[in-house]
SELUMMAR-586042 format. One record per atom (N, C-alpha, C): x, y, z. Coordinates in steps of 0.05 Angstrom, whole numbers, padded with zeros to 5 digits, always signed. Last residue first. Layout:
<vomis>
XYZ;...
</vomis>
This chain:
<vomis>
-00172+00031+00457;-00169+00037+00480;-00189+00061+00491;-00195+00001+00397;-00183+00034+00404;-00183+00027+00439;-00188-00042+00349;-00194-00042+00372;-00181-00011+00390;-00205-00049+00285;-00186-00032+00295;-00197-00031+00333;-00211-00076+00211;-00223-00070+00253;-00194-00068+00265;-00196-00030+00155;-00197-00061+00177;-00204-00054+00206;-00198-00015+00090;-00209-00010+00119;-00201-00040+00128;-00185-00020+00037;-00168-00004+00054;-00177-00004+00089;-00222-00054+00015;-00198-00064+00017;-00181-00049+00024;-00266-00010+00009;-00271-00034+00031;-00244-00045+00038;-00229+00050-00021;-00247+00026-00018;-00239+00007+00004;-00233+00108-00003;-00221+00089-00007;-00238+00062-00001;-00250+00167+00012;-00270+00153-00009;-00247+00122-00017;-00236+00192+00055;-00225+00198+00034;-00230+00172+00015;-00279+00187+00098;-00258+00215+00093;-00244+00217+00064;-00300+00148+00090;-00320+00168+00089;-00309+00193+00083;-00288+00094+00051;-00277+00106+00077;-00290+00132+00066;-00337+00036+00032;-00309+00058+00033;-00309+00075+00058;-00374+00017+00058;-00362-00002+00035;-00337+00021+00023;-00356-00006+00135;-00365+00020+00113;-00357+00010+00088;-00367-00066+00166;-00341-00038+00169;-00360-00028+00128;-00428-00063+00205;-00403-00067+00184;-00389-00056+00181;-00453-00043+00257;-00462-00060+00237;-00438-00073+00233;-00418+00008+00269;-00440+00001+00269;-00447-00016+00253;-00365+00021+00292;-00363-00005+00285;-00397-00006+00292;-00335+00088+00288;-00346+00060+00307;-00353+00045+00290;-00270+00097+00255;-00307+00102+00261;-00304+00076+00278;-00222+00129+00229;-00226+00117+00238;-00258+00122+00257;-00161+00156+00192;-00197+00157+00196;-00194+00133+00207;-00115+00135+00152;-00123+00137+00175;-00141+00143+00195;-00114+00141+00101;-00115+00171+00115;-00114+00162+00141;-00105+00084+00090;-00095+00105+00076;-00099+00128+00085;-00129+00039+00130;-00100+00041+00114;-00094+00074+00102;-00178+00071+00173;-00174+00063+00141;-00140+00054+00142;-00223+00016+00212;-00199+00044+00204;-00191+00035+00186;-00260+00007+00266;-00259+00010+00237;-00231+00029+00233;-00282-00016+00336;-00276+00008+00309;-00269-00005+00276;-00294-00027+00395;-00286-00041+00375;-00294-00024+00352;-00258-00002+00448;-00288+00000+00432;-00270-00005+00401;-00250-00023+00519;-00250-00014+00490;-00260-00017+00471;-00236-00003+00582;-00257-00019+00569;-00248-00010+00537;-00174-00031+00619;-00201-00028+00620;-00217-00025+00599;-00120-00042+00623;-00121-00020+00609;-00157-00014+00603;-00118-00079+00664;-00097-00069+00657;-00110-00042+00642;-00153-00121+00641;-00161-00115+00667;-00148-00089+00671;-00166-00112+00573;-00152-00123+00597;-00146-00107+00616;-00211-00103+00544;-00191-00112+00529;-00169-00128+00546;-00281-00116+00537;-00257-00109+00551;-00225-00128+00539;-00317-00075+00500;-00307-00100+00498;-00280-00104+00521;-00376-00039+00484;-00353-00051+00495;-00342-00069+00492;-00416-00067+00418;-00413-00058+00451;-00375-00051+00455;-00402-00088+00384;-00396-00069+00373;-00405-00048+00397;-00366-00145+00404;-00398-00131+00394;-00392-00104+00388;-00341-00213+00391;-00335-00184+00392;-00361-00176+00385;-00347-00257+00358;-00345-00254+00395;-00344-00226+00398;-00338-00246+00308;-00364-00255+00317;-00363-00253+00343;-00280-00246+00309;-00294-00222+00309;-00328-00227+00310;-00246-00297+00348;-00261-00291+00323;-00292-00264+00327;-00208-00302+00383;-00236-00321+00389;-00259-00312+00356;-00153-00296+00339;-00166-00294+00365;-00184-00302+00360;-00130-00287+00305;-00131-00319+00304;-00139-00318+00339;-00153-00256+00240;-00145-00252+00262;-00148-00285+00278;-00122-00253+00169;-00140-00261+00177;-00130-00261+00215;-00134-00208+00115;-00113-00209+00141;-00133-00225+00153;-00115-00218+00038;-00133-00213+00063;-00116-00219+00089;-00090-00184-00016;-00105-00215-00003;-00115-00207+00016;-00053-00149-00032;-00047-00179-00036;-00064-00194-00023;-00084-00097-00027;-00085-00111-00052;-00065-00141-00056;-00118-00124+00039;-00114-00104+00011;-00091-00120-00011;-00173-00128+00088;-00160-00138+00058;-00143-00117+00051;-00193-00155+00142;-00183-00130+00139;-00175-00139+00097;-00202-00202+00176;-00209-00178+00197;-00196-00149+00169;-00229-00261+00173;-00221-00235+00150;-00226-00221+00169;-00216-00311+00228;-00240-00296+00211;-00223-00278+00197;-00193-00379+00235;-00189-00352+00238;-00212-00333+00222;-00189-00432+00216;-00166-00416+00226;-00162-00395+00241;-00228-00489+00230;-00228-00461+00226;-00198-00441+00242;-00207-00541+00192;-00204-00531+00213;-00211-00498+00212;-00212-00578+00138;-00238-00561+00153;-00226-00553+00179;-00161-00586+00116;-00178-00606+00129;-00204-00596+00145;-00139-00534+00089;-00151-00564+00082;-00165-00583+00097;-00179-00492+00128;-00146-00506+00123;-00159-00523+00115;-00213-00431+00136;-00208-00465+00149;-00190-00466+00132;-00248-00368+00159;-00222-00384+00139;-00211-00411+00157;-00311-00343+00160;-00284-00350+00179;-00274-00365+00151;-00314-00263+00163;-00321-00295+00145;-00297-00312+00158;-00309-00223+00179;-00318-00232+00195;-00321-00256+00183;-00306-00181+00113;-00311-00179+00147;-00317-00200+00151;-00321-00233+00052;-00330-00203+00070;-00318-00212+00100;-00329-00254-00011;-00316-00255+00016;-00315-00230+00032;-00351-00269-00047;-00364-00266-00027;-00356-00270-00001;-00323-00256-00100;-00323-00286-00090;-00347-00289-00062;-00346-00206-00112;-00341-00228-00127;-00348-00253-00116;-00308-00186-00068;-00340-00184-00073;-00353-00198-00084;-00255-00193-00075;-00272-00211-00050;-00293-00209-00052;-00238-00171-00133;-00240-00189-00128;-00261-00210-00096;-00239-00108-00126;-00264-00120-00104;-00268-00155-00119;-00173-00108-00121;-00196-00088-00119;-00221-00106-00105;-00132-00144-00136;-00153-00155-00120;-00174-00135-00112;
</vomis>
């Protein structure tokens, strides 16, 4: 599935429905079996501002991170079309909420 999602035009933040058009959830992440989808309010609610996570543990900043070295960036725009530290592709990175 390398950049099978490119292909298809599947990217970050794309929401995923069920046969009957229900929206499930948005692509928060890929690798080589497919994609992770999140079933919170959907990464479109999220800014690349703060974000509070809970009252409990106060403010947090919505990020990027790789699967494979572990690296990890702010969340300007898009998540990166590879990882900056160790050149791994899009289907290694996923949003990553840091405390």
């Amino acid at each position: 599935m390398a950049h099978d999602h490119d292909e298809l035009g599947i990217r970050f933040g794309n929401a995923v429905y069920d046969d009957d058009g229900r929206e499930l959830g948005t692509i928060r992440g890929f690798d080589e079996h497919g994609f992770y989808v999140t079933l919170d309010d959907g990464l479109a609610e999220l800014s690349v501002e703060h974000v509070r996570s809970s009252p409990q543990l106060g403010e947090a900043e919505l990020m990027w991170r790789c699967w494979q070295c572990g690296e990890m960036g702010r969340l300007e725009g898009e998540v990166p079309e590879c990882c900056p530290a160790c050149d791994s592709p899009e289907e290694e990175l996923y949003y990553w909420i840091e405390d």
